[in-house]
Each structure stands twice: as structure tokens, then as C-alpha cells.
N, C-alpha and C positions, 0 to 999 in steps of 0.2 A: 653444760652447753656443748652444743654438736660445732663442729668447725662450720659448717656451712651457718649457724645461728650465729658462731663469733665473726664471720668476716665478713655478714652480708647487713647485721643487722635487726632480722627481719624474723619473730618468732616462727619455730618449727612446727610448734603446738598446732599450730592453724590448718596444720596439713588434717589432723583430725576433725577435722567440719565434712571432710569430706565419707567421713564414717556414717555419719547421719540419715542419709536417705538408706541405704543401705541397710541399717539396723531398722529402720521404721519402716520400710517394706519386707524385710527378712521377716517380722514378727505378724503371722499373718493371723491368729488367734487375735489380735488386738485389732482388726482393722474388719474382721470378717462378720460383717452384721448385714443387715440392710437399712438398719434403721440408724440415725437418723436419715432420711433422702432429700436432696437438694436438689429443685427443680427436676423431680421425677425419677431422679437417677440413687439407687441406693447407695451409703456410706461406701460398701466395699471397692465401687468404681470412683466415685468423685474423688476418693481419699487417695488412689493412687496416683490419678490425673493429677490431681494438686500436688504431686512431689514434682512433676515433670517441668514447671518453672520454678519450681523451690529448689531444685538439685541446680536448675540452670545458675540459678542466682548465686547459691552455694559455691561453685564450682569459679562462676566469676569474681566472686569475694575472695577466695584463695586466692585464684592468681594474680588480679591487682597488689594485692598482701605480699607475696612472694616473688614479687617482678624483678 
């Protein structure tokens, strides 16, 4: 346990959530298709767009966690 985990409480683990968007946009061979397309727009755009309230969330999930 990290001193900040023994006297707060509050797992450290969780800081790692925020890895996520970040590895699943880093890996662009897995995202770079066109197909499937969602309302017109091929995979390789909607997929990124949908990180962009999934990080937001993410990101709010920590820090309530870690408050």
C-alpha cells in the first residue's frame, strides 16, 4: 500500500482507468476500418468521437473516487 492509499482510504488502482482512452486510441490498426458506419459516418470517426464522453466520464469516475 502507498501512504497516500493507507491514509486516504481510497484505492490507487483507479488512477489506472485513466490509461484507457489512451491505449484504445493509441492502437489505431484496431479502430482503422470504415466499416462498421453508423449513421453515414465510418468506424474510424464515430469510434474516436465516442471516446470523447467516455474519457469525460472516466475521468469524472476518478475523481469522485479520489476526492
Amino acid at each position: 500500500m502507498t501512504r497516500t492509499e493507507e491514509t486516504s482510504g481510497r484505492p490507487a488502482w483507479i488512477r489506472l482507468l485513466l490509461l484507457l482512452p489512451f491505449i484504445a486510441l493509441l492502437w489505431v490498426p484496431f479502430y482503422n476500418d470504415v466499416r462498421p458506419a453508423l449513421w453515414g459516418f465510418p468506424f474510424f470517426y464515430w469510434y474516436q468521437f465516442l471516446w470523447v464522453p467516455l474519457t469525460s466520464l472516466i475521468i469524472y469516475i476518478v475523481y469522485r473516487v479520489t476526492k
